[in-house]
TIKOL-645473 format. One line per 5 residues: number of its first residue (from 1); their letters; for each residue x, y, z of N, C-alpha, C. Coordinates in steps of 0.001 Angstrom, whole numbers. Atoms other than C-alpha are relative to their C-alpha. Layout:
BEGIN
NUM	a	X/Y/Z/X/Y/Z/X/Y/Z ~ ...
This chain:
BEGIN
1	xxxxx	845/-1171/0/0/0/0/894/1239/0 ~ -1060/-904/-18/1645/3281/-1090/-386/854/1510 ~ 501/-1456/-1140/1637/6405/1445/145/952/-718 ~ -336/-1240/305/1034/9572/668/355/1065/806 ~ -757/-933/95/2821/12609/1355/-1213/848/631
6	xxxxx	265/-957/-696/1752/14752/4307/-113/1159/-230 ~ 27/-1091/108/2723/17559/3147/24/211/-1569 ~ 701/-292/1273/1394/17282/-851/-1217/855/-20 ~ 970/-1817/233/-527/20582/-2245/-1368/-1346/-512 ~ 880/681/419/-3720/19471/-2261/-604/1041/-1155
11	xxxxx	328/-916/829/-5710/20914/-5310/-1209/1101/773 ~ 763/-1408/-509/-7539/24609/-4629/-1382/-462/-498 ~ 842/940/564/-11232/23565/-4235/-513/1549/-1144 ~ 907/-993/757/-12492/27406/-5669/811/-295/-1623 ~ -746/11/1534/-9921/26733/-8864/-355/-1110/-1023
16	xxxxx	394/1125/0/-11179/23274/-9179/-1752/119/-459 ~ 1301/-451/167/-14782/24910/-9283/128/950/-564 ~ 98/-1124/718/-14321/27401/-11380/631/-871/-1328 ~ -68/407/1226/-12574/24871/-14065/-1404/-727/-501 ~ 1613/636/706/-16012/22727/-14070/-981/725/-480
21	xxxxx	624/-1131/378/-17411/26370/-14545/95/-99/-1451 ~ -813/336/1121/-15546/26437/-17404/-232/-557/-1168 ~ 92/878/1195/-15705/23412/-19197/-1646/-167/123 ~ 1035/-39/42/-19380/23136/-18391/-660/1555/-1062 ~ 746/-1090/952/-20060/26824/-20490/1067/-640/-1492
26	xxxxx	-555/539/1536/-17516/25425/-23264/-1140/-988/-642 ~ 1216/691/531/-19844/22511/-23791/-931/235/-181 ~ 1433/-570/536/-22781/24136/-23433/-137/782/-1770 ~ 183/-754/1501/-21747/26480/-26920/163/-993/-613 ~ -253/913/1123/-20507/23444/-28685/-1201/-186/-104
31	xxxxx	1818/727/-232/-24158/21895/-27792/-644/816/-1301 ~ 917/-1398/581/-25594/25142/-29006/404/-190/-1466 ~ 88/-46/1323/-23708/25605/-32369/-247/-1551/-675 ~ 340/1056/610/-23978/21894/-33236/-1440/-11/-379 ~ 1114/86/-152/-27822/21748/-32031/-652/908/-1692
36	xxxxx	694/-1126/1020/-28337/25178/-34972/652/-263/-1031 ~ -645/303/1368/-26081/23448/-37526/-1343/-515/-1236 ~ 1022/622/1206/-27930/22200/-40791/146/-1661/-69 ~ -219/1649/124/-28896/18479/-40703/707/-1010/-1549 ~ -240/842/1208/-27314/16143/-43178/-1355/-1105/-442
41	xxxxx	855/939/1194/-29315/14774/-45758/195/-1889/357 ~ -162/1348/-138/-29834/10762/-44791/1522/-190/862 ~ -1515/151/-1136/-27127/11397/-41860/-170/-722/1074 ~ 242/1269/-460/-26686/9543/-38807/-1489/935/1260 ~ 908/-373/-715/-29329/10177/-36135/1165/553/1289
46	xxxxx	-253/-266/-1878/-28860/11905/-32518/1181/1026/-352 ~ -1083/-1526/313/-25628/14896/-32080/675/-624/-905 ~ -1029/149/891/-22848/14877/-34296/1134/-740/564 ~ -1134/946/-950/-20487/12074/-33189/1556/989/76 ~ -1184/-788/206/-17725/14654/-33878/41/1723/538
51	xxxxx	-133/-1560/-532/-18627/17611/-31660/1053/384/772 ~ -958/-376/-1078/-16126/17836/-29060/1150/-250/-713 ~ -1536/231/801/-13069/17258/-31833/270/-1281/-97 ~ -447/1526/-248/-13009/13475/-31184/-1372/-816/-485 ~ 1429/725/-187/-15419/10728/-32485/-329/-581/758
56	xxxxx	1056/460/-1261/-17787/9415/-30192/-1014/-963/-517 ~ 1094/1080/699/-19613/6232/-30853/-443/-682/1243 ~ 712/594/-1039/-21885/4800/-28158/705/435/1317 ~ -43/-706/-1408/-20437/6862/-25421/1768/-191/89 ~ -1366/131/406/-16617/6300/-26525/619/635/-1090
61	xxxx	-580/-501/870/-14557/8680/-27790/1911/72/-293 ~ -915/49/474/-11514/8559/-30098/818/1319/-560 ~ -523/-871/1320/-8992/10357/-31852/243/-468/-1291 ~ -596/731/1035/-8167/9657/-35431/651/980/-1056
């Protein structure tokens, strides 16, 4: 069993809450401009597996 370190910085919780701030309004615009994009013609159903920069297929996303 390791030990940890008494005196390791623990992370700042307001900095820590203010990044989920953050990435929670980033996602929200992606949402947004995806949601007002133009649908493809015989495309796939549900968001764009490729919103967040990475594909995403059943809840798994890649790079390629």
């Amino acid at each position: 069993m390791a030990k940890t370190d008494p005196n390791a910085k623990r992370p700042d919780p307001k900095i820590a809450q203010q990044a989920l701030e953050e990435a929670k309004a980033r996602r929200a615009e992606i949402d947004n401009v995806t949601n007002n994009a133009p649908r493809e013609i015989n495309g796939k159903e549900g968001p764009d597996p490729a919103r967040y920069g990475d594909w995403e297929n059943k809840g798994i996303a890649s790079d390629f």
